[in-house]
LUMTI-552688 format. One record per residue (C-alpha): residue in three letters; x, z, y. Coordinates in nm, 4 decimals, padded with zeros to 6 digits. Layout:
['ALA'; [X; Z; Y]] ...
//
This chain:
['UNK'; [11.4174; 11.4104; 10.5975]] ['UNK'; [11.3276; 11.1316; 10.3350]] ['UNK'; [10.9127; 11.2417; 10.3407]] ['UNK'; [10.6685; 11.3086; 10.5564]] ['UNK'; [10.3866; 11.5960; 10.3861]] ['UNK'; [10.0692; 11.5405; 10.5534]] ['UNK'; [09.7946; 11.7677; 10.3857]] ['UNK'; [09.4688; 11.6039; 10.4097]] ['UNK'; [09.1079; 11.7316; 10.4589]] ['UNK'; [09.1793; 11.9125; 10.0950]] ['UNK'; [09.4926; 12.0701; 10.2130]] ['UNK'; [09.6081; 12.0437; 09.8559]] ['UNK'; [09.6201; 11.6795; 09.7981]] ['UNK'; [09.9118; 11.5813; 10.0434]] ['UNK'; [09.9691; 11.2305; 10.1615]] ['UNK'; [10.3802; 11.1683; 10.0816]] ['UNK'; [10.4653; 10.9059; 10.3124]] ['UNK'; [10.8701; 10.8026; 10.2257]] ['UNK'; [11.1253; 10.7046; 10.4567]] ['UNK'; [11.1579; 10.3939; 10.4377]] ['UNK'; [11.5326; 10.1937; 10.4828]] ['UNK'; [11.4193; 09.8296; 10.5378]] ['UNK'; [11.6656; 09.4961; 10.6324]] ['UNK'; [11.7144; 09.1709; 10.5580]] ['UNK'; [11.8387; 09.2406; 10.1917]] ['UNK'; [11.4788; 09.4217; 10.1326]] ['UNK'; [11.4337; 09.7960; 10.1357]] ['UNK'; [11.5023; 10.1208; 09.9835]] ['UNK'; [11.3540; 10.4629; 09.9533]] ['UNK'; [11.3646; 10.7507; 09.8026]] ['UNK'; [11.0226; 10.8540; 09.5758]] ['UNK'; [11.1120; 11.1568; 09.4807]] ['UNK'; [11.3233; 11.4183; 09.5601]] ['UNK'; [11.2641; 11.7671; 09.3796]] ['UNK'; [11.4365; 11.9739; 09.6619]] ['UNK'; [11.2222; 11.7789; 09.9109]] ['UNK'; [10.9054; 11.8364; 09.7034]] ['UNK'; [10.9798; 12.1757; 09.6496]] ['UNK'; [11.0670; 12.2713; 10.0201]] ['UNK'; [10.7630; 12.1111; 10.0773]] ['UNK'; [10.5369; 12.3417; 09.8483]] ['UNK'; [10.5238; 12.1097; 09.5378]] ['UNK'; [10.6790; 12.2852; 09.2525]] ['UNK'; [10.5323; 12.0988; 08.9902]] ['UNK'; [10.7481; 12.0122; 08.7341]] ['UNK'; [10.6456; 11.6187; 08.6457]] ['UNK'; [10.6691; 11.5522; 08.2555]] ['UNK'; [10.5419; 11.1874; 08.1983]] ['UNK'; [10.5932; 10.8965; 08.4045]] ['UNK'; [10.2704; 10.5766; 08.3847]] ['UNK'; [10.2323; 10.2275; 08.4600]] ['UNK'; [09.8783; 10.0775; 08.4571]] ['UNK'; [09.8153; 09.7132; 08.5992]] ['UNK'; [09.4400; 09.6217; 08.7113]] ['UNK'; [09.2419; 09.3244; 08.8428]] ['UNK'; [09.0107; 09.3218; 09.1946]] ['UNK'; [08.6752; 09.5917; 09.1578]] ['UNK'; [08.8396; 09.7472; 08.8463]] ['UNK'; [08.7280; 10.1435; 08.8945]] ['UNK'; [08.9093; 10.3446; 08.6866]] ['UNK'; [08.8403; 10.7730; 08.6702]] ['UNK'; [08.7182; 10.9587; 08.7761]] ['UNK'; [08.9501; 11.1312; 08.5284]] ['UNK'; [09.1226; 11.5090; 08.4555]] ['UNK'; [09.3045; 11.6800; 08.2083]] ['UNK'; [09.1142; 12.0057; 08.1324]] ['UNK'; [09.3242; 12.3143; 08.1105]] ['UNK'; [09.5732; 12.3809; 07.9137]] ['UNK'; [09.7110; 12.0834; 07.9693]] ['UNK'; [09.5625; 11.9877; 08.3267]] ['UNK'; [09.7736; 11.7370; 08.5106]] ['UNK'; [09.9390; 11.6976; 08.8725]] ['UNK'; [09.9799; 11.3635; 08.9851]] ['UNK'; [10.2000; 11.1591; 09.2432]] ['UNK'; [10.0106; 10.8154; 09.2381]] ['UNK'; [10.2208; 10.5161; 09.3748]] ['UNK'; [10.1212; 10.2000; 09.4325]] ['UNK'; [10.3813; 09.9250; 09.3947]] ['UNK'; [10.1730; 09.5767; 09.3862]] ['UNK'; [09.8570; 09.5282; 09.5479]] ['UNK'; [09.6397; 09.8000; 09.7461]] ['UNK'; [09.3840; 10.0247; 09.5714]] ['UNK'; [09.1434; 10.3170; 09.7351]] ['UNK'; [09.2915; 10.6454; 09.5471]] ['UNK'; [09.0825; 10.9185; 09.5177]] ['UNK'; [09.0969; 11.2892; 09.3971]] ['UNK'; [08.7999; 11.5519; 09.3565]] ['UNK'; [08.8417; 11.8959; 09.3789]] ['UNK'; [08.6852; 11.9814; 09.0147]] ['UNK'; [08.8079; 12.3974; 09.0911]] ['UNK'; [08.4994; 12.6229; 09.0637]] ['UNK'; [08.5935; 12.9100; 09.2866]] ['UNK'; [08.7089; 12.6289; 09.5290]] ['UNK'; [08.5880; 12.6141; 09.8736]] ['UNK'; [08.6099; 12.2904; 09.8541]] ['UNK'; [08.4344; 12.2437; 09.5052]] ['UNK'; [08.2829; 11.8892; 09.4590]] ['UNK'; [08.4592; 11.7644; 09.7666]] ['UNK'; [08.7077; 11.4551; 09.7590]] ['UNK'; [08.9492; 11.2616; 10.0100]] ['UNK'; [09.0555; 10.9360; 09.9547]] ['UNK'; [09.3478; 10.7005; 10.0461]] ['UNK'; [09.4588; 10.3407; 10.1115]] ['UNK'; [09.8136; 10.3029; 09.8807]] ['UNK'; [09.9594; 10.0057; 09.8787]] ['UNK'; [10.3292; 09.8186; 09.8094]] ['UNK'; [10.2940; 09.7408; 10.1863]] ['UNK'; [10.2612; 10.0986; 10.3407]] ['UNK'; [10.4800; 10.2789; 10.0297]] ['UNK'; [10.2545; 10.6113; 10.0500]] ['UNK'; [10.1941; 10.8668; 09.7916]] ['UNK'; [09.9359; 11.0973; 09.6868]] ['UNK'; [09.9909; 11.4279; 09.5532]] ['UNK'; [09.6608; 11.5412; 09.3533]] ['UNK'; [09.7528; 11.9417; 09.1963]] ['UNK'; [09.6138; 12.0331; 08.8770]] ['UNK'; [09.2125; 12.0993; 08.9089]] ['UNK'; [09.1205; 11.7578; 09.0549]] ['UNK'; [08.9781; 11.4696; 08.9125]] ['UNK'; [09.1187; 11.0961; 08.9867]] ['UNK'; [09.0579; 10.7754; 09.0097]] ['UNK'; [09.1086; 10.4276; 09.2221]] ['UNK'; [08.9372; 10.1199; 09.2773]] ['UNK'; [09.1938; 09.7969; 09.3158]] ['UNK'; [09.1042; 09.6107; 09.6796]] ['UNK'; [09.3534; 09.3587; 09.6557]] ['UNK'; [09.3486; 09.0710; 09.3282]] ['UNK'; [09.6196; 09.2513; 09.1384]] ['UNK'; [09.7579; 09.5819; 09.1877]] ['UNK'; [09.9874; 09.8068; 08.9413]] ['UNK'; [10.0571; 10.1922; 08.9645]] ['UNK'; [10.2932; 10.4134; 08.8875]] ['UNK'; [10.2367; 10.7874; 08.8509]] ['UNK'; [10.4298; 11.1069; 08.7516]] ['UNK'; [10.2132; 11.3637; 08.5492]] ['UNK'; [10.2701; 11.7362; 08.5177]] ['UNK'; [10.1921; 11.7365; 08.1747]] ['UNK'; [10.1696; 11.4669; 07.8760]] ['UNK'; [09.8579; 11.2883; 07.8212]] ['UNK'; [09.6235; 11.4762; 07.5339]] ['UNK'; [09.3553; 11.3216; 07.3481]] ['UNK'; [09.2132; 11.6937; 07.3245]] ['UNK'; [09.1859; 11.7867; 07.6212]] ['UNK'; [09.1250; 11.4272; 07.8082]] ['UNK'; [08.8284; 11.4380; 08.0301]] ['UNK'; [08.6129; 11.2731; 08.2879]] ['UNK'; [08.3246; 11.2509; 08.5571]] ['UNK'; [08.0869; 10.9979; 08.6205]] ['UNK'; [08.2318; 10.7817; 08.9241]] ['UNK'; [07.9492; 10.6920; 09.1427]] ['UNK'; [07.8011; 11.0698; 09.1064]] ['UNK'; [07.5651; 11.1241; 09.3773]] ['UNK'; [07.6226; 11.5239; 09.3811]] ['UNK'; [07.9778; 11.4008; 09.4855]] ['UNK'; [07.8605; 11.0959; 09.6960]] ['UNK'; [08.2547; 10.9165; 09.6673]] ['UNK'; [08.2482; 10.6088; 09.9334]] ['UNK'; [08.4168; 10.3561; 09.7060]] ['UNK'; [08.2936; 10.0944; 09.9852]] ['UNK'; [08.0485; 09.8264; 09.9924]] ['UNK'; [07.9728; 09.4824; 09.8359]] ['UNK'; [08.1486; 09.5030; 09.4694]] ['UNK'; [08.0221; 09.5524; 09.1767]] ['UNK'; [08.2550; 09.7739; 08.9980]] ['UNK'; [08.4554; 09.6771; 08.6630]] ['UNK'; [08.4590; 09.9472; 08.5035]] ['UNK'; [08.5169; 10.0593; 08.0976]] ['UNK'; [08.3009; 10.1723; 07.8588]] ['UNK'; [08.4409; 10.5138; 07.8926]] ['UNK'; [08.3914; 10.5573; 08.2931]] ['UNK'; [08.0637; 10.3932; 08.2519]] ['UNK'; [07.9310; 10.7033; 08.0328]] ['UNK'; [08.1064; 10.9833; 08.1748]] ['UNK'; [07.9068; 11.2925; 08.2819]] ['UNK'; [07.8233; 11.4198; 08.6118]] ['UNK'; [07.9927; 11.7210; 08.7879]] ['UNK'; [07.7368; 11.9525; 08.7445]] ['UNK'; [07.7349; 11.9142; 08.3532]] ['UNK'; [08.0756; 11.9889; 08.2889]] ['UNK'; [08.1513; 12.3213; 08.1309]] ['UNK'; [08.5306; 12.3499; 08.1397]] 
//
C-alpha cells in the first residue's frame, strides 16, 4: 500500500503518511491515489489545486469555506516545515472547538486530510516553507471565512517565543463563539 491513514485525536482529520521510494537518484512517491483515498474513507472529490510560499512566524488561518461551498483539504508541505492545524468548526460535533495539529515538512513527506467543517491554518517553523494543497471546492469570495487565530475559547498551542506575522485579515478575524454560519 502507497499510504499509511492514521486518524488523529479528531478521527476525521487523518495524518496521510506516503510511501516513500528513496535512492541515490532522489525519491519518489505517490500523493495521491483516489482508489487509495477512497478505500481509505476519503471520497472527496478535490477540485482546485494551491501553492502558497511563506517566510519564518508567518500565521496564516485560521480559515474555512462556509457552506455551500465548504472545502476539504490535503495540505502538503514541499519546502520547509510548518505546524498545520485544523479546528473542528461543526456545531453538533463532539468535538466542537477542538483542534489537532501537525509537524509537515519536505523532510518527513506527510499529509493532512482536514474534511469540510474545519477551520485551517499553519505557522512556518523553518525560514522558508511552500505548500501545496488540493481543495474540495474552488475558492469563493462569498462564502470565504475565518476565526481569530490565537482564540482563547480554542486555546491553539502555536508554540512559544515568536511573534506571529500575520495579515491584516487574520489579525481581525472573529472568535469562534461569534460566528453564525
Amino acid at each position: 500500500m502507497p499510504f499509511e491513514f492514521k486518524k488523529l485525536s479528531i478521527p476525521d482529520v487523518i495524518l496521510v503518511i506516503p510511501k516513500v521510494f528513496d535512492d541515490e537518484r532522489g525519491f519518489f512517491l505517490e500523493s495521491y491515489k483516489k482508489s487509495e483515498f477512497h478505500k481509505n474513507g476519503i471520497t472527496i472529490e478535490f477540485n482546485q489545486d494551491n501553492h502558497s510560499k511563506s517566510t519564518k512566524n508567518v500565521l496564516r488561518g485560521l480559515h474555512y469555506q462556509s457552506a455551500p461551498k465548504a472545502q476539504a483539504k490535503l495540505v502538503r508541505c514541499i519546502a520547509g516545515e510548518i505546524f498545520d492545524v485544523a479546528v473542528d468548526i461543526r456545531k453538533n460535533s463532539p468535538t466542537y472547538g477542538k483542534w489537532v495539529g501537525e509537524k509537515l515538512s519536505a523532510e518527513n513527506k506527510h499529509m493532512l486530510f482536514i474534511p469540510e467543517g474545519f477551520a485551517h491554518g499553519f505557522r512556518v517553523l523553518s525560514d522558508k516553507a511552500e505548500l501545496i494543497y488540493k481543495a474540495s471546492n474552488e475558492y469563493s469570495k462569498e462564502h470565504d471565512r475565518g476565526i481569530l487565530w490565537n482564540d482563547p475559547d480554542i486555546n491553539v498551542n502555536w508554540g512559544s517565543d515568536f511573534e506571529p506575522v500575520l495579515s491584516d485579515k487574520d489579525k481581525h478575524q472573529p472568535r469562534l463563539k461569534e460566528i453564525k454560519d
